[in-house]
C-alpha distance (Angstrom), angle and dihedral (degrees) to the residues before:
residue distance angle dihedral
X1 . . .
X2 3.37 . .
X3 4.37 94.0 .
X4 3.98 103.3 31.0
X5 4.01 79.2 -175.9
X6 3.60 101.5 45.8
X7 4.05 90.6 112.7
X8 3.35 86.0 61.2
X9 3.70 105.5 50.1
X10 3.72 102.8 40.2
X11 3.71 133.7 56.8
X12 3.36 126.8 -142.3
X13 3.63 115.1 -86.0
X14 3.66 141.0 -168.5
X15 4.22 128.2 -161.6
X16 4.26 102.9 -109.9
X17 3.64 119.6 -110.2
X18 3.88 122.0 -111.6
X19 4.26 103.9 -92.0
X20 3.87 111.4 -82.8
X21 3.89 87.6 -122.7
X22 3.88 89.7 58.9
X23 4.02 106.4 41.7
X24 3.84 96.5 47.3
X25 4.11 84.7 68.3
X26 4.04 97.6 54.1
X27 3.85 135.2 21.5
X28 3.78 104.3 -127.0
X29 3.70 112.5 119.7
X30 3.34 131.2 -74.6
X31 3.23 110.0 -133.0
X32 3.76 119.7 86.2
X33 3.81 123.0 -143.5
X34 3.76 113.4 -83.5
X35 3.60 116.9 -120.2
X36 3.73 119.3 -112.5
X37 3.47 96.6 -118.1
X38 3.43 88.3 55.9
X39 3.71 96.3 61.4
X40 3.18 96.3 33.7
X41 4.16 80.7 65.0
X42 3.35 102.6 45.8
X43 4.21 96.7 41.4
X44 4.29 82.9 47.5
X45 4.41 78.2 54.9
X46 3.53 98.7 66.3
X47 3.91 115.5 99.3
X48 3.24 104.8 -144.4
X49 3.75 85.8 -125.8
X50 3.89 116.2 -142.7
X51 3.82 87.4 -138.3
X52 4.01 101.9 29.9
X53 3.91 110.1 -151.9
X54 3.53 96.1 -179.7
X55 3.67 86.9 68.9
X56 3.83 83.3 56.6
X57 3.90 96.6 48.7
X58 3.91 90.6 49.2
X59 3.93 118.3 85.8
X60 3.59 91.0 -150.7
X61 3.86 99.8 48.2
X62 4.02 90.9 -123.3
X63 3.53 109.3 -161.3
X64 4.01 88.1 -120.9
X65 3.82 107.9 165.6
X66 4.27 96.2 41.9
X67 3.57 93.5 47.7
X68 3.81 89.0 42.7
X69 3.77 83.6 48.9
X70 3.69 89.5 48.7
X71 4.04 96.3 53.0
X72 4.00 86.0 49.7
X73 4.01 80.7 54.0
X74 4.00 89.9 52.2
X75 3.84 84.2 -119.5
X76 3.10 97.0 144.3
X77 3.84 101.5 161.8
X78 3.79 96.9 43.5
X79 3.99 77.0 44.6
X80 3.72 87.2 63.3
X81 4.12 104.2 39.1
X82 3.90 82.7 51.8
X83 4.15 91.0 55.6
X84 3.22 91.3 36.7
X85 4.05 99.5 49.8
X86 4.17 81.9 70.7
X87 3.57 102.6 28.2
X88 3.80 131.8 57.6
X89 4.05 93.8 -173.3
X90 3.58 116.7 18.4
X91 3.72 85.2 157.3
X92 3.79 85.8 69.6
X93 4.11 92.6 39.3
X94 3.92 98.2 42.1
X95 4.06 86.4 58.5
X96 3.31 100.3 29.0
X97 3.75 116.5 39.3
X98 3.78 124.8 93.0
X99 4.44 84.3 -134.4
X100 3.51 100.9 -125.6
X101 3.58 85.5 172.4
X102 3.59 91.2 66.0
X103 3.81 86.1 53.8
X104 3.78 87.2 58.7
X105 3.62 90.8 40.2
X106 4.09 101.4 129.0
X107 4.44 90.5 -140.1
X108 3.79 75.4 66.4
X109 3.80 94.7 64.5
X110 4.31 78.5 76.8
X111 3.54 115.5 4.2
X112 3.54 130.3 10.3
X113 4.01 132.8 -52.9
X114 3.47 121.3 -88.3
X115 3.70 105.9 -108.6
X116 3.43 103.0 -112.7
X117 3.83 99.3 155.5
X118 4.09 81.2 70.1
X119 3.15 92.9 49.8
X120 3.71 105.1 44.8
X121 3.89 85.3 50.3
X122 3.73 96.0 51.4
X123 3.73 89.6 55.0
X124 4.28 98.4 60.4
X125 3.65 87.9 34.1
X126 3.84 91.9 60.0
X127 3.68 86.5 34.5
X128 3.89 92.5 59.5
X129 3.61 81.8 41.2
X130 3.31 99.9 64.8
X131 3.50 102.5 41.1
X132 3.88 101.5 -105.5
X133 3.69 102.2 111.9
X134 3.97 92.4 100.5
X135 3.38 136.0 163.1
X136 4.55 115.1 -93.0
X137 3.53 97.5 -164.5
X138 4.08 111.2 -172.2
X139 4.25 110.3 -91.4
X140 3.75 88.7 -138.2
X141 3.78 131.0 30.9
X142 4.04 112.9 -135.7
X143 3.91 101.0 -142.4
X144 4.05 88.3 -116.8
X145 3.90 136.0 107.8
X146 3.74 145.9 -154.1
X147 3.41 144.7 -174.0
X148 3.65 122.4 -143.4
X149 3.71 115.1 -168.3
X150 4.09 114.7 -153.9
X151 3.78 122.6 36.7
X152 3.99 85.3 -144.5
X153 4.09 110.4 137.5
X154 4.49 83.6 -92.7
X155 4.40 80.8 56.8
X156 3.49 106.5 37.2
X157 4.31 89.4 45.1
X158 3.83 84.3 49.5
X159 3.53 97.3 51.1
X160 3.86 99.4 53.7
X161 3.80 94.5 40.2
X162 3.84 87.4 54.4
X163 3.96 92.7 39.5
X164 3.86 82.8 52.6
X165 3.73 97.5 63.3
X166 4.16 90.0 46.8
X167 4.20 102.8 -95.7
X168 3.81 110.5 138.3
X169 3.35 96.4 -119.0
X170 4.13 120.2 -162.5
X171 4.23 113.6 -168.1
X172 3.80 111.5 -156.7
X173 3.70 121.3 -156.6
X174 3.11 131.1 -171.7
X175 3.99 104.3 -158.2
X176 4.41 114.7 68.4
X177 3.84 89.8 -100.8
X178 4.24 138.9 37.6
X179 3.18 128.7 -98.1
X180 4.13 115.2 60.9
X181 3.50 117.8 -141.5
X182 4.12 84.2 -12.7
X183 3.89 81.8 73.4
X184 3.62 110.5 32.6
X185 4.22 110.6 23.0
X186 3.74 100.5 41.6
X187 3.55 112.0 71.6
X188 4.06 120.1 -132.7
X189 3.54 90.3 -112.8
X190 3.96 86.9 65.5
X191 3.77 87.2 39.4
X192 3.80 135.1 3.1
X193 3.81 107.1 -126.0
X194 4.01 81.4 -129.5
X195 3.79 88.6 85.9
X196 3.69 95.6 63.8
X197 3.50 100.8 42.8
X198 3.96 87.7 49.6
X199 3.93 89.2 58.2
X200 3.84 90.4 40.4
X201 3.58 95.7 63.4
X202 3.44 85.6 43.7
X203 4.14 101.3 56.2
X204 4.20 83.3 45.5
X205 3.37 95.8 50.9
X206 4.03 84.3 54.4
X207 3.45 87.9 50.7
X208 3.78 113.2 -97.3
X209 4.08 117.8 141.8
X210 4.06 111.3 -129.9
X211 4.03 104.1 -157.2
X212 3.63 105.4 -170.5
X213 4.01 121.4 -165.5
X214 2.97 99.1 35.2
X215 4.13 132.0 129.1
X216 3.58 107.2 -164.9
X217 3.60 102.8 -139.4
X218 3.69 97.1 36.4
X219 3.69 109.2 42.0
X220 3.51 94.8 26.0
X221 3.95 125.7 13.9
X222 3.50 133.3 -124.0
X223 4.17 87.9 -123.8
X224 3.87 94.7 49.5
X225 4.57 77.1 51.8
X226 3.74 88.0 50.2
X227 3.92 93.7 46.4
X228 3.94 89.3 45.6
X229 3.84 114.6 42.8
X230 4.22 125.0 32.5
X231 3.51 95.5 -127.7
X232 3.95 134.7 14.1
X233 3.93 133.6 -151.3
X234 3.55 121.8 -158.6
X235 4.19 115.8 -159.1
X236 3.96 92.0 160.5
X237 3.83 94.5 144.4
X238 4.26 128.3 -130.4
X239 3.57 90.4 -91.9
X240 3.78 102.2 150.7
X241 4.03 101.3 112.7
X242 3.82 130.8 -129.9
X243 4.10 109.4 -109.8
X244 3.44 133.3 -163.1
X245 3.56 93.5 -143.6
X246 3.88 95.1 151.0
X247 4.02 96.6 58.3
X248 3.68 109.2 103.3
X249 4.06 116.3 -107.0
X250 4.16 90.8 33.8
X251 3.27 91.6 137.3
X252 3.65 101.2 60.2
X253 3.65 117.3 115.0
X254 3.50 116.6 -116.8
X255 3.94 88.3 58.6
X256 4.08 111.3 103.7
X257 3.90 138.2 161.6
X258 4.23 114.1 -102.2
X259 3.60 91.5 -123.9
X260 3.62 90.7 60.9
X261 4.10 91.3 48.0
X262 3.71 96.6 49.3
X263 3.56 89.6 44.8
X264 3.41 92.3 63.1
X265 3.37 97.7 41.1
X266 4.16 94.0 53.3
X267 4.04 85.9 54.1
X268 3.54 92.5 62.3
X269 3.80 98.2 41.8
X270 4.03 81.8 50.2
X271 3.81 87.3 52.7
X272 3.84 92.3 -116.6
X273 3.93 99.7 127.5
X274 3.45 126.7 1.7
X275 3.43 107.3 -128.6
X276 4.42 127.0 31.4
X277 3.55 112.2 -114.4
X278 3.57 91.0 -128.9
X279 3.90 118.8 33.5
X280 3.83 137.9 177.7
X281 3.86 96.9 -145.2
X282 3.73 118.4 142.6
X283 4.62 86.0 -9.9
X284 3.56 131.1 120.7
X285 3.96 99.7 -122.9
X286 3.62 128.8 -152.5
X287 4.10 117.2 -160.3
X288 3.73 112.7 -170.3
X289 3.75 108.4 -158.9
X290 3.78 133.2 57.8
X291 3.84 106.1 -145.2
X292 4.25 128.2 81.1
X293 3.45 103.8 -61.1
X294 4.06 89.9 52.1
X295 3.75 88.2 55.4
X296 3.72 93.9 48.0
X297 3.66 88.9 53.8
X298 3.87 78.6 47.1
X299 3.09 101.6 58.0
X300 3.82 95.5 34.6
X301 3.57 89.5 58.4
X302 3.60 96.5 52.7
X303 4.14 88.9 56.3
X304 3.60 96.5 51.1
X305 4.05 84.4 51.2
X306 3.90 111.5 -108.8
X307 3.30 123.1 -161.7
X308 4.38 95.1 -131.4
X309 3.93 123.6 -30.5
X310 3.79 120.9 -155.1
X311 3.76 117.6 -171.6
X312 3.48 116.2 -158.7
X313 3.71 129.1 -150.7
X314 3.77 135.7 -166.8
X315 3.76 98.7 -159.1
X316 3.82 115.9 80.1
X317 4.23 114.3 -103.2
X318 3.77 103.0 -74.5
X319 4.15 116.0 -120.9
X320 3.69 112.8 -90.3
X321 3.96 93.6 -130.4
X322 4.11 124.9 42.1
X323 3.87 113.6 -82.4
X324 3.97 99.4 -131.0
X325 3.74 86.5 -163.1
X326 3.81 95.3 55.8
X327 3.55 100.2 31.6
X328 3.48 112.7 3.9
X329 3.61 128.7 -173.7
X330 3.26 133.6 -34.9
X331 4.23 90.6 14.0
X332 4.11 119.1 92.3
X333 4.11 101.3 -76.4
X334 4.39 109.0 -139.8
X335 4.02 92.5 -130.5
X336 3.98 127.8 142.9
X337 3.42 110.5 -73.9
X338 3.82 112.8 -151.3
X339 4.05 108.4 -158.3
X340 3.87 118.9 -165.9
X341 4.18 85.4 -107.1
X342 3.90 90.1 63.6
X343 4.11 90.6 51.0
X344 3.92 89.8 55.1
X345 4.44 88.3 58.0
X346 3.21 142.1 -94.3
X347 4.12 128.0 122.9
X348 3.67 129.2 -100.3
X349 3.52 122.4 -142.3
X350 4.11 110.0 -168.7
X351 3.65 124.1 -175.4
X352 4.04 97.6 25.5
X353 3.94 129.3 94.2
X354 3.55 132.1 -163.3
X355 4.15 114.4 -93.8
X356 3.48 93.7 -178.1
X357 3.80 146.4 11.2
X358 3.54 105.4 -143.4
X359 4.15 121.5 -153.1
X360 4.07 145.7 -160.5
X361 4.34 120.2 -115.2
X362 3.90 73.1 -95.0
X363 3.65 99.5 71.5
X364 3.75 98.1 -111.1
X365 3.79 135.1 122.4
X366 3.80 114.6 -106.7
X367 3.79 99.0 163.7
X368 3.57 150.0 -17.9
X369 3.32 142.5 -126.2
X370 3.58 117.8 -125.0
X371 3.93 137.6 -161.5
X372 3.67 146.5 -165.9
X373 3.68 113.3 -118.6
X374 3.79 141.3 -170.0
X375 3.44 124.6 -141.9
X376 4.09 113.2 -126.8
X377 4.46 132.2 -175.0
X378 3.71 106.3 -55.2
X379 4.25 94.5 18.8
X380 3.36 96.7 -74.0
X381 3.79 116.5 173.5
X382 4.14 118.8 -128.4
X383 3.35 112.8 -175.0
X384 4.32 113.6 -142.2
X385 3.39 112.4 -125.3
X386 3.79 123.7 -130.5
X387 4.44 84.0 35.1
X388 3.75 98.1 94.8
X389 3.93 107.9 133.5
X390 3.92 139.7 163.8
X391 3.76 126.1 -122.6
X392 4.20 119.2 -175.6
X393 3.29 106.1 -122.8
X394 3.69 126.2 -174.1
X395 4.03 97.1 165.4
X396 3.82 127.8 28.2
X397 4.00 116.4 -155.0
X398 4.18 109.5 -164.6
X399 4.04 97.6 -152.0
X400 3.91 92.9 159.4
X401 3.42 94.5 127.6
X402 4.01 128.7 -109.3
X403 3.97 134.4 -74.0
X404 4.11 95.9 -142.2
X405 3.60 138.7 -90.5
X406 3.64 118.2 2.9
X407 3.90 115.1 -118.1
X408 3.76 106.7 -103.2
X409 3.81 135.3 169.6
X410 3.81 89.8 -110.3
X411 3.50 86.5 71.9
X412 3.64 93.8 62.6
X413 3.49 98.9 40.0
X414 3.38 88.1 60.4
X415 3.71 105.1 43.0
X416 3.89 96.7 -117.4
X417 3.66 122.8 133.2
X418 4.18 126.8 -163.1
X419 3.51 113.2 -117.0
X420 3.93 130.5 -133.5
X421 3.69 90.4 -70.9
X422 3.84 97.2 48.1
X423 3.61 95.7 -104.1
X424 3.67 134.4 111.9
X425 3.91 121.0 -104.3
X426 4.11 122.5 -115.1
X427 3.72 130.6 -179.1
X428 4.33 108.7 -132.1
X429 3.80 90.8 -75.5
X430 3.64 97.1 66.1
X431 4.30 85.6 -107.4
X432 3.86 117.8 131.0
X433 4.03 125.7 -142.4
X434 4.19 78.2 -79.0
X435 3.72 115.6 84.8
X436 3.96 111.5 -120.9
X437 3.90 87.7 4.4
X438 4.06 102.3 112.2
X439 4.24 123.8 168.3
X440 3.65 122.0 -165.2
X441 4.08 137.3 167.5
X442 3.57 117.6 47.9
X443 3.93 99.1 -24.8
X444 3.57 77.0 67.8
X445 3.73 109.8 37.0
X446 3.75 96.5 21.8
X447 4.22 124.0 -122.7
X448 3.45 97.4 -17.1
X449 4.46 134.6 147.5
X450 3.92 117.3 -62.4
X451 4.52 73.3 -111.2
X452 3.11 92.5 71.8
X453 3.64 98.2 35.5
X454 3.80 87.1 60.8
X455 3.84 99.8 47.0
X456 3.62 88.2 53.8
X457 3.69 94.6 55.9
X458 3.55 86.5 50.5
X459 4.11 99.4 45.9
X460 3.92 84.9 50.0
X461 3.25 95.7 52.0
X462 3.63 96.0 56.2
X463 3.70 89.2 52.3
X464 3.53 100.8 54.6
X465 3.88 86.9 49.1
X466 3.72 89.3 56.8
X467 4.03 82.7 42.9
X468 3.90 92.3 59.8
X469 3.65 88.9 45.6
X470 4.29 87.2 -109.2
X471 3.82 112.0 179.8
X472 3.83 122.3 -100.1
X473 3.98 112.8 -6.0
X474 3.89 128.1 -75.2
X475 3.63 114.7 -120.1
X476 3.57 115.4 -97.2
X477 3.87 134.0 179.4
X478 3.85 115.5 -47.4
X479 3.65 124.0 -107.7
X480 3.55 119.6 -139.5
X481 3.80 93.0 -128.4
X482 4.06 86.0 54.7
X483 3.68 102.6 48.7
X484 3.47 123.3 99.3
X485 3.64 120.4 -111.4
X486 4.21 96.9 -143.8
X487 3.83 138.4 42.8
X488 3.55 110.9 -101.1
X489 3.82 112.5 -118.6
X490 3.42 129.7 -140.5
């Protein structure tokens, strides 16, 4: 360690977000670019733990504490071959994930985390900066092929792993462009497109074949996939979205899903169409949902120039500090979350649901009425009497989440069946009841962090290389009990 003190003498810090007044009128990111004193600071925080439970509260087993120990070095490229022996796209992770190892992060027992989402960021974005994010295409090809279907983060992290060890790999999506949800459900001010297309001329350039529009199962079958390739992978996400198809007024128009919003909105940032089908200008928008997607559709809402957006939660307003009784130390605390969306306005409404969607003669929504609920055994809703309120409403966003993979003639094709909780079934090596048919990511796991997405791409990768009988074993997520406890020096 080269500051056995540095806990002590820094505070946690965080780079600033752009001014509210400025980001509303573009999409770029909001984030600015951390100083380097800054993570110098925060990198020179870490402990070095002897036991390192950040390592346990990552999916991917990051090697936090030696690269952190390696920034405070200034060695920056072993920096980057240490984050990137775990982690295919910590571009994607460092902006995206919600840092649940800094929630294990041990500092945090008594003061605050070390930052280590700034810090893992900082080291690919001076990586890409310096030219050293190059393509490691395989020295020797294998003679065997897969398919991977979805080019979500699970896909695209399966694709180069398997590339890597020399299968010709082919990634099928089913959208125009690469990059699943990546591409089309997080808005560029959560992520510049610029980041996938980087690491997509990357996997290519190692060999793996992007086939865009193209719905497995309808363009192409999941028998003519068997007949072609010696294993497959399917990454195809839980996408199939919770309704609330049994509240009165549903039908109105004016009410959509927040996939289908942001959607739209990421075409026209990528210059596809020039206006979004659906848009909040000049409306009174209602979100209901309190998690990411509601604050993209937040924060997407305010660009386009809404008139007011309310989001309304069921669960009661979170504590603002971990409950060590609940979730103690080092698990992932239930506190309020404050995204860069909510800073820029709009009201939050928590522990109230909709009862009714209320419309015009003309068949569209122009309110709703909203309720104050209790939640009872097995989440039941109670509404409180006496809370009954209206909200205008002009646009209705459903952010409530989604209820696993959506039914699809792939499915039958190839004999696989979703399971109670809308997900499809694997044995421990990632392999369904079909041989050399594997799924991983969400269809596997369920809605779960763009973390975990990525260590199951990885993980199933490694077992269909041990499937086709592929020499040695592809790394896979670290386990704490295989993780070394030092940096290696030079």
């Amino acid at each position: 360690m080269p500051d056995p003190s540095g806990f002590l003498k820094y505070q946690r810090r965080t780079a600033p977000y752009r001014p509210v007044e400025v980001r509303i009128k573009d999409w770029r990111e909001v984030t600015e670019r951390a100083e380097p004193a800054l993570v110098q600071e925060q990198a020179t925080r870490c402990m070095n733990c002897g036991i390192p439970f950040c390592h346990q509260g990552c999916p991917l087993g990051n090697l936090i504490p030696m690269w952190n120990d390696l920034v405070s070095s200034q060695r920056w490229e072993d920096a980057s071959e240490m984050l990137h022996a775990t982690n295919n796209f910590p571009e994607f992770t460092g902006r995206l994930c919600p840092a649940p190892c800094e929630a294990a992060c041990v500092v945090g027992i008594s003061d605050k985390p070390v930052a280590i989402k700034q810090v893992e960021v900082e080291i690919i974005d001076r990586t890409v900066d310096d030219g050293r994010l190059e393509p490691r295409p395989a020295a020797r090809k294998t003679g065997k092929s897969v398919a991977v279907v979805g080019s979500g983060p699970a896909g695209l992290a399966a694709a180069q792993q398997l590339a890597r060890a020399g299968h010709a790999v082919t990634l099928y999506e089913r959208s125009d462009r690469i990059g699943g949800l990546l591409r089309y459900g997080i808005p560029d001010f959560k992520m510049e497109k610029r980041h996938i297309d980087r690491r997509m001329a990357q996997l290519e350039a190692e060999g793996v074949r992007f086939v865009t529009g193209c719905t497995v199962g309808v363009d192409v079958t999941g028998q003519q996939l068997r007949d072609e390739y010696d294993a497959i992978l399917l990454t195809c996400g839980a996408l199939e979205p919770r309704d609330v198809g049994d509240t009165p007024g549903r039908s109105l128009a004016g009410i959509h899903k927040a996939l289908d919003y942001l959607e739209g909105a990421n075409r026209v940032v990528a210059g596809d169409i020039p206006a979004p089908p659906i848009i909040a200008e000049g409306k009174h928008v209602i979100v209901l949902g309190g998690g990411d997607t509601a604050a993209d559709c937040l924060g997407t809402a305010h660009r386009q120039g809404a008139a007011s957006v309310h989001l309304i939660e069921v669960m009661p307003q979170p504590p603002l500090e971990r409950d060590t009784l609940r979730h103690p130390w080092p698990t992932y605390p239930m506190i309020l979350r404050t995204a860069s969306a909510h800073e820029e306005g709009g009201t939050r409404i928590f522990g109230s649901a909709v009862a009714e969607f209320v419309g015009e003669e003309n068949g569209h929504v122009r309110a709703v009425r909203v309720v104050d609920v209790t939640l009872g055994p097995n989440f039941t809703v109670n509404p409180v009497e006496g809370t009954e309120r209206e909200l205008p409403a002009d646009l209705v966003l459903l952010a409530i989440g989604f209820s696993g993979t959506e039914p699809a003639p792939l499915l039958d094709q190839l004999g696989l069946e979703r399971n109670a909780r809308g997900t499809i079934t694997t044995d421990g090596s990632w392999q369904t009841n079909v041989p050399g048919v594997f799924v991983a990511g969400d269809m596997r796991r369920g809605p779960s962090l763009i973390v975990w997405a990525i260590a199951e791409g990885r993980s199933a990768a490694a077992a269909v290389h041990a499937y086709l009988g592929g020499e040695g074993s592809l790394p896979a997520p670290v386990t704490p009990a295989s993780m070394p406890l030092a940096v290696p020096r030079r």
